[in-house]
N, C-alpha and C positions, 0 to 999 in steps of 0.2 A: 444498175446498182450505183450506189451514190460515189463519189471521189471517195470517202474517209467513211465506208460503211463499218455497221456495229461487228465489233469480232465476238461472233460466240464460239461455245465452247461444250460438245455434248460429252456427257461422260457415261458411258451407258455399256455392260458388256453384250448387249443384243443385239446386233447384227441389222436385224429385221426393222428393230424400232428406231434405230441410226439411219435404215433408208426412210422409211417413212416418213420421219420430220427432216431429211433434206430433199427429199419432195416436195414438202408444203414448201420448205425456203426457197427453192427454184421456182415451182407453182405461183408463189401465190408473192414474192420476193417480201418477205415479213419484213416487216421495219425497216426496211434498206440492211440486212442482216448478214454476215458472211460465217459460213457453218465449218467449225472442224470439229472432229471427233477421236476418242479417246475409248477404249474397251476396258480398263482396266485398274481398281482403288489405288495403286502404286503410283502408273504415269499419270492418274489425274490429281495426286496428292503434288506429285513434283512439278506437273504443269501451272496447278493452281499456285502453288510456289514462285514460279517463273512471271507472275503479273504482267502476260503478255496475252491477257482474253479483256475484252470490256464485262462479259456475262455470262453466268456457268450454268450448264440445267447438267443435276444429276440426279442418276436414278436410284431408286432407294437401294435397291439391290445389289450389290456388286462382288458376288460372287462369297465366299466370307466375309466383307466386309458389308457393311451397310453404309449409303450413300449419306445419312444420320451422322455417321463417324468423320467424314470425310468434312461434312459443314463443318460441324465442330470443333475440327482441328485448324480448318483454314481461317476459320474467324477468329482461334486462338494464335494464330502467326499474323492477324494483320489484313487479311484479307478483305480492303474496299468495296471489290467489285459484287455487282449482286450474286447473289446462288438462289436458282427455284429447283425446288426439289419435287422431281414423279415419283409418285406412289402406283401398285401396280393397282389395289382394287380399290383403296381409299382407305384408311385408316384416322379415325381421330386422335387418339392419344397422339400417334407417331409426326401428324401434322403441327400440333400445338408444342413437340418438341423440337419440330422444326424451326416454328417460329420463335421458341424462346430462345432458340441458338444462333435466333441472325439471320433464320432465310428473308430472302426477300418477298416470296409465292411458296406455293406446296401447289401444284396440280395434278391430277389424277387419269394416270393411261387411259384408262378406258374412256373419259371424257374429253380426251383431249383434240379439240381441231384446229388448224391453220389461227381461224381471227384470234380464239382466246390463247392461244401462244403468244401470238402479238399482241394482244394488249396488257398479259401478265409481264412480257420484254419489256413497254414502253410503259408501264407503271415503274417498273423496276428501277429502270434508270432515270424518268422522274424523279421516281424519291430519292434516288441519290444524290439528285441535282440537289434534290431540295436540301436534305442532309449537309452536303458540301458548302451551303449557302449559310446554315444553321451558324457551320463549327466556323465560319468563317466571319462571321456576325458577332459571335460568342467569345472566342480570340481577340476582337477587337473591345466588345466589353471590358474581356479582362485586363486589358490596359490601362483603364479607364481607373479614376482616383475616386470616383464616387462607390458606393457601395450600389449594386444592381443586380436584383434580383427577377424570378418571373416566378410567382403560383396562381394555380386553379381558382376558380370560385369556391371551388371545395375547400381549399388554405393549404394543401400541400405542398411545398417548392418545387417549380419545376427543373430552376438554373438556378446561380450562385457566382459567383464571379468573383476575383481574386482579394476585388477591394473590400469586399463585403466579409469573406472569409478575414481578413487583417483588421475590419473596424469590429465584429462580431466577438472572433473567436471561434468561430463554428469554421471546421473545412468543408468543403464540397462534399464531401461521400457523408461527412454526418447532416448535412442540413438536406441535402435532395429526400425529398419526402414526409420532411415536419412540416408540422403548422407553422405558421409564421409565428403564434404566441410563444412557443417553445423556443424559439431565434431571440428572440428582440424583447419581448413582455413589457410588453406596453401598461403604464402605469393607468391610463385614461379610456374604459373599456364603453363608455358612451363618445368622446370622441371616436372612437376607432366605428364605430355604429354611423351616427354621422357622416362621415368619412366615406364610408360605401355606398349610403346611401345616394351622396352626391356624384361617387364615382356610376355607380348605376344608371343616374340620371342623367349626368352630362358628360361621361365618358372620360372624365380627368378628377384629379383633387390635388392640393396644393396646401400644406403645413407645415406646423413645428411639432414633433413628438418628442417623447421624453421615454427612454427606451434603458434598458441594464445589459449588458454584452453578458456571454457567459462565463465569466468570472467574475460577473457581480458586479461591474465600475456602472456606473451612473451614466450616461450619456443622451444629446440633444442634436436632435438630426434634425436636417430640412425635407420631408419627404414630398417626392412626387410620385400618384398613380397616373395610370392610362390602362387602360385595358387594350389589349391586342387579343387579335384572331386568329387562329390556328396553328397557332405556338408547339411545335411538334404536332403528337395527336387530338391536341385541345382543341374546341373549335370556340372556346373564351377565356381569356387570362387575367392577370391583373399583373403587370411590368410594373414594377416600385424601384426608384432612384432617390437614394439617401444621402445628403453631405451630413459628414460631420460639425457643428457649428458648435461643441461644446466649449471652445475656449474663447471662439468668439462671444458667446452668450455671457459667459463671467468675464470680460474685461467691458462688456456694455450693461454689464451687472454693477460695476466699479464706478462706471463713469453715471449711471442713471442715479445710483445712488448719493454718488458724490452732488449731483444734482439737485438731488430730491433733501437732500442735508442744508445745504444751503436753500434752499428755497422757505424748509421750514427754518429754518436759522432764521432769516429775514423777518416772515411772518411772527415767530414766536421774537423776537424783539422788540417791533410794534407792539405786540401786546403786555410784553412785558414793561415799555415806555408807559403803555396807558392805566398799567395798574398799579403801577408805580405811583401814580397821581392820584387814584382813588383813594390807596393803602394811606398814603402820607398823611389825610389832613386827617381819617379815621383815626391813626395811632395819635396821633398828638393833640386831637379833640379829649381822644380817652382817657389819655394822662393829665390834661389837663383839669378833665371832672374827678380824675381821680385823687387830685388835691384838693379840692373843691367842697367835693360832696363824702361825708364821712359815716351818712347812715347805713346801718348794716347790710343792708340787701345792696345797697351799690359798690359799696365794701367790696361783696361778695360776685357781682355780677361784673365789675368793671375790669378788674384782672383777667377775666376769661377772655374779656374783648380784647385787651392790648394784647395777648397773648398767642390769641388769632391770628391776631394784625401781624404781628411781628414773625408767626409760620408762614404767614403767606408773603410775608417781604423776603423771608429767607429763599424761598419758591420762586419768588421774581428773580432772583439774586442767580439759582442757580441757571435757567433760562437765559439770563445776561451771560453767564459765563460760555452754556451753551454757545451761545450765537455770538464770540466774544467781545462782548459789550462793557466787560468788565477787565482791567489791565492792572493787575496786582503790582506790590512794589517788585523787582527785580534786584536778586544780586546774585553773585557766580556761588554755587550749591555743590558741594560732594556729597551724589547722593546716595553713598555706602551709609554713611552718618542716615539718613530717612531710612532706608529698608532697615537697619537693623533697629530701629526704635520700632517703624511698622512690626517686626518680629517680634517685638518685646510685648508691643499692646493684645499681638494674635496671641500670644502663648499666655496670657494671663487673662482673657475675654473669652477666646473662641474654646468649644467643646475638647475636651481631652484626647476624642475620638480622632481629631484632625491633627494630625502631623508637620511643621512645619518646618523646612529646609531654607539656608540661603546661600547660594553663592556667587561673591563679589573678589573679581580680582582684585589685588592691590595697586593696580595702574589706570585705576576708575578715571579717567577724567571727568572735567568739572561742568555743568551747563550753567543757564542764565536764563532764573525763573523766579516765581513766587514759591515758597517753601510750603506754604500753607494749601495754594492749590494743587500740588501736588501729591503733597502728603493726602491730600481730598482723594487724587486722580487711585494712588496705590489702595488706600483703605477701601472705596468702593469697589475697583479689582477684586479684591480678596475677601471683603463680605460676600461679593457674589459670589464666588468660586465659594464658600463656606455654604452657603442655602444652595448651591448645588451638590453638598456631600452630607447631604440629611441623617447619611449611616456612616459617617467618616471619612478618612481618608488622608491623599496626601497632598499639602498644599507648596512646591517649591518658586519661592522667589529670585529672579536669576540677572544676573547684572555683567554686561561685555563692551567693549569698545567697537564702533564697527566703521570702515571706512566707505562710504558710498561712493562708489566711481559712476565712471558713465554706462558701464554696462547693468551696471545697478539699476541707475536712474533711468534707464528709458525701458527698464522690464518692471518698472513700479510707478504707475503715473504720481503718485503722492510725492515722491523720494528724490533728493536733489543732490548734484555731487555736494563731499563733502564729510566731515567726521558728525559721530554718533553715539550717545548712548541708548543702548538698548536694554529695557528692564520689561523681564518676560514672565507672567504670572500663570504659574500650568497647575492645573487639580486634575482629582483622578473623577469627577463628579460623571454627572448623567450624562452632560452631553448637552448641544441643543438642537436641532432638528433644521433642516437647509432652510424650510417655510421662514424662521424665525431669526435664524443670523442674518437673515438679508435686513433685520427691522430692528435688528436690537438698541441702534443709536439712534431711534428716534424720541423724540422730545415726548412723555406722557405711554407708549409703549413700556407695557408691562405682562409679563404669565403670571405676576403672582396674584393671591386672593386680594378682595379689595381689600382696603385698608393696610396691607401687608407692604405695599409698595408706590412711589407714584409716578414711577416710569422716565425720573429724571436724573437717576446714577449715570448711568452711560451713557446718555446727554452730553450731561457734566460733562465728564472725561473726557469726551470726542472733545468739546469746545476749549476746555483747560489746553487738551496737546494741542489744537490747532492754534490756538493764542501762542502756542510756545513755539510755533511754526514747524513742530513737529508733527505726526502720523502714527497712527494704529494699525497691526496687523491683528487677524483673528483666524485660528483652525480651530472648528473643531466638528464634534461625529456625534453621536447617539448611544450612550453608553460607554463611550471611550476618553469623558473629560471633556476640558475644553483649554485654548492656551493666547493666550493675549500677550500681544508683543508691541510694547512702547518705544517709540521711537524718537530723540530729544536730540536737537543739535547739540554737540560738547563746544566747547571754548578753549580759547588759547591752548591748540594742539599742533601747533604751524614745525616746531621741532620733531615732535613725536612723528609725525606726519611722513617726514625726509626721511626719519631712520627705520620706518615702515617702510618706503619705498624704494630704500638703498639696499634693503635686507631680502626684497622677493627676488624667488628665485628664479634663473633665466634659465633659458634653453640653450643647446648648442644643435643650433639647427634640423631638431627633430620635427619629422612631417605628420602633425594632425586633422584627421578627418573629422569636421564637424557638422554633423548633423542634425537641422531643426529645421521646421515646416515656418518660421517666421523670418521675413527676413532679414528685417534690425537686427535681432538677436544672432541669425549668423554674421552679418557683415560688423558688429563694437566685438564678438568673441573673436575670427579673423582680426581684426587690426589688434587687439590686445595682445596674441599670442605673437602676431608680427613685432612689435614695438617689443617684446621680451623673448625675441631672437627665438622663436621657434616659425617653422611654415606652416600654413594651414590649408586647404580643400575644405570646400564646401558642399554639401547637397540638401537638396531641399525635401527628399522623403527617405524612406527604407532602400525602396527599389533604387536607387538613385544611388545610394549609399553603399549597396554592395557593388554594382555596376564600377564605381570609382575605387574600390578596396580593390577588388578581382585587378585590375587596370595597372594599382598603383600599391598592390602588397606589399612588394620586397621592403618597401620606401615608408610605407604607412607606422612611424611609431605607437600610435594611440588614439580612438575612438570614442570621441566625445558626442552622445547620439540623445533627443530628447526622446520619453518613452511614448506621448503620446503623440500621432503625430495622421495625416490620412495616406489611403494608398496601402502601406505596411506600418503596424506602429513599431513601438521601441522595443519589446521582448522578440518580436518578430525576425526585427530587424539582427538583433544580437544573437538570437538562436544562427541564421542563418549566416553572420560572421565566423560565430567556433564553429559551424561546420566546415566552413573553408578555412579555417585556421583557429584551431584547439587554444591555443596559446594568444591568443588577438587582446592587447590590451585593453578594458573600455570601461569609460566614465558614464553609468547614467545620468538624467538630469529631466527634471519634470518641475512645473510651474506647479503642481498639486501634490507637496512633498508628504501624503497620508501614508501609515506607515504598511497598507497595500502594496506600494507601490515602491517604497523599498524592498517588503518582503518578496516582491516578484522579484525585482532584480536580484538580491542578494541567492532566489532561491536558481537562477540560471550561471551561478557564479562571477557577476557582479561585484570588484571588493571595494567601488568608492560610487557615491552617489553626491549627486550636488542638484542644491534646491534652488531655485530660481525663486527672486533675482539674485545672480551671485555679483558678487565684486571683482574684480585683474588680481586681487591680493589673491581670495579663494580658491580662482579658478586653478594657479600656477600654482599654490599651495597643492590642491588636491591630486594636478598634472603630476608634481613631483614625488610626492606621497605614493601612488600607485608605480611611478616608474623603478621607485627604491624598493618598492615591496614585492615586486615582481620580481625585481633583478635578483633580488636574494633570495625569495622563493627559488629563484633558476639555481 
């Protein structure tokens, strides 16, 4: 017998068939196996209890009880170790309820001899090995930050794993057994064809998908397949591993663009130099026959020509501005005086159907611009927004000071410390579609019908703000509007500026927990809150985040957490805060402030949210805001 032989365990009240099978074990020494025996459903309920056998054979019969009952209960408490169950003449039903309860075998007295004893043992504890190998594999997945899943060729899930449940939404018990479409729904259903095909062929695939979690968010994974082999019962798989890249994807959206602007910037300047040189000697040829020549038909024909000339100089013109080639006179502008004329031209032009609102503080500062290209930049704004509300609506013009700091400026590559006016033009129109915001500033890009437009409004306007060394932001959705927000350095605000920064408010040493997956954005939010005397912690995902709350509760003031984030995201992340503490203060905060995404937070009792990028004023602004409104809630 070996040093550390297998402990089994019979449990059987027959006498007779207790000596017979430790006969075989002494005969025949099965599997290096060491045999005790039990007669009775009570002691073998409590032994099995006691997790002192490696393997249990019981028999089906056990006096009143059935040896059925006894599986069933012990694999309801816990029980690891294998169970083979004897039946006296064979029963099918009673076996296939065996097995759905967790046996390990079901073998049948009457056929039962010495070998296949031992090899139903040593299968048994096999698969346990194997098992134990599984969860131990499967545990270490779950650690893991990427999303990692395993299904069938058929597409049902076999696994699921923690990260995947956090980028999803889907938990474990709802995804094991969906198709993968039903998870992820994949926009690109010939990619996904593709896709397998290759996996088929050369046993891996390598891409970018573009996937909706189930609460409908948008999202861009980096997927990998591999097929593995005998994956539990499967004897083919397909293991898929998913990073989240979708923020990476929109800040190399930002920078491609920004790219791809200036490159046509450049190009369309060349051309605009060269047609500049055509147009010129055309118009002033045709003026000049036009004093010349007085007979009717040239009369008639020569006006059309200059007339040409001079739309298509204006076309050059706005191209120049575009690519800003064109540098207006400049003088310091309060541009409450512009929007409210702009308001005065919509309310007496635009359809009665459109609505228009404005609101401008009275402590508007001044910038330092052309009047005229501006007044361009607001009226094109808001023509669009008007041919976006075909059936009316509401068009508000909105005017604030805003002070860009450094935590601003490095969570918006455009943006530069420094003061700002911002004038944000919101309608309630159609929307535009993701395909199409990514293009709408380019030069001759247009959706409208021909003739209708010629794709150089929002040109314009990009090159008019970039000339003013200013920047554009743009939200918008697909039926939900759209909202354009201008961005304009102010002028002589160097007073105002101090009494901003003598007036934010400070902490007295409260400890907040910041939480974001980027790590600029934690390390300018830690020094901001340090430098206005509060302390900060940082963690870089969810899991991370509670790990240091649990650690540092008593101490923890308030919960600054972004909502998307890999690993666990941000509702995740705050669910599982109020369950360790009901009353836990916390600030959402997301780079994609759509109003999803407030309504998630607000709907987990969330009462302040902050959009990125924010400013030191904002942040300490909103720190305070929540601590006053909690406190008196209390």
């Amino acid at each position: 017998m070996n040093d550390n032989p297998i402990r089994v365990l019979l449990i059987d009240d027959d006498e007779d068939d207790y000596i017979l099978t430790r006969d075989w074990f002494s005969e025949f020494q099965v599997a290096g196996c060491e045999l005790s025996w039990i007669d009775n459903y009570e002691a073998g309920k409590d032994a099995i209890a006691g997790h002192d056998h490696d393997i249990y054979l019981v028999d089906y019969r056990l006096g009143i009880n059935s040896g059925l009952e006894l599986l069933q209960a012990a694999i309801a408490n816990g029980c690891s170790s294998p169970i083979i169950l004897l039946t006296g003449q064979g029963d099918r039903e009673i076996d296939l309820e065996a097995m759905k309860a967790g046996a390990a075998d079901y073998l049948e007295k009457s056929q039962l001899t010495a070998p296949l004893l031992e090899r139903s043992i040593r299968y048994a504890l096999e698969r346990k090995q194997t098992e134990q190998k599984i969860r131990q594999q499967a545990a270490l997945l779950d650690i893991a930050t990427d999303a990692i899943f395993v299904h069938d060729l058929d597409d049902p899930v076999l696994f699921w794993n923690k990260a995947a449940e956090s980028l999803y939404g889907w938990t474990k018990a709802e995804a094991i057994g969906k198709k993968t479409q039903e998870l992820w729904h994949e926009k690109n259903q010939q990619l996904l064809e593709q896709a397998f095909n290759h996996l088929m062929e050369h046993g891996s695939w390598f891409g970018e998908l573009h996937q909706r979690t189930k609460s409908g968010q948008e999202i861009i994974v980096e997927s990998r397949w591999a097929l593995v082999r005998n994956f539990g019962k499967t004897a083919q798989s397909i293991l898929v591993v998913n990073t989240d890249i979708t923020e990476k994807k929109q800040l190399e959206s930002q920078f491609l663009r920004a790219q791809r602007l200036e490159s046509i910037g450049t190009l369309s300047s060349g051309i605009a130099h060269d047609l500049n040189n055509v147009l010129a000697p055309i118009m002033m040829t045709a003026q000049l026959l036009a004093s010349q020549m007085h007979d009717e038909r040239s009369q008639r024909l020569l006006p059309i020509l200059i007339s040409n000339a001079k739309r298509g100089a204006s076309l050059v013109n706005q191209v120049l501005s575009f690519t800003r080639g064109l540098e207006g006179e400049r003088t310091l502008l309060q541009l409450k005086h512009l929007i409210i004329e702009i308001q005065q031209i919509i309310k007496e032009t635009f359809p009665r159907t459109i609505e228009v609102t404005t609101q401008i503080p009275p402590n508007l500062w001044t910038v330092s611009g052309d009047a005229t290209q501006l007044h361009q930049v607001l009226m094109n704004l808001c023509v669009n927004a008007r041919d976006a509300m075909s059936d009316g609506g509401n068009l508000k013009i909105l005017a604030e000071n805003l002070l860009v700091d450094e935590n601003y400026a490095r969570m918006n590559i455009e943006a530069k410390v420094g003061s700002y006016i911002v004038i944000t033009v919101i309608d309630t129109g159609m929307g535009i579609t993701p395909e199409i915001l990514d293009r709408i500033f380019e030069p001759f890009f247009t959706t409208k019908e021909t003739g209708k437009g010629t794709g150089l409004g929002l040109s314009t306007v990009m090159g008019i703000i970039k000339s003013h060394d200013g920047f554009i932001k743009v939200q918008s959705k697909p039926g939900n509007g759209s909202q354009f927000q201008v961005y304009l350095p102010a002028q002589e605000v160097t007073e105002t500026i101090e009494a901003e920064e003598q007036s934010l408010p400070q902490g007295n040493g409260e400890l907040i927990l910041v939480v974001d997956d980027e790590a600029a954005i934690r390390e300018i939010t830690k020094t901001s809150l340090e430098n206005h005397n509060y302390r900060a912690i940082t963690a870089s995902d969810g899991i991370e985040a509670i790990a240091l709350y649990v650690e540092h509760r008593d101490q923890i003031a308030l919960v600054l957490t972004d909502m998307v984030m890999p690993s666990m995201d941000g509702i995740t992340t705050i669910k599982t805060l109020q369950k360790i503490n009901p009353n836990v203060k916390i600030i959402a905060v997301s780079g994609l402030a759509t109003t999803d995404k407030v309504n998630a937070a607000h709907d987990v009792g969330v009462k302040a949210f902050l959009a990125k990028p924010y400013t030191a004023n904002k942040l300490l602004q909103t720190i305070s805001g929540v601590q006053n409104q909690v406190f008196s809630d209390d």
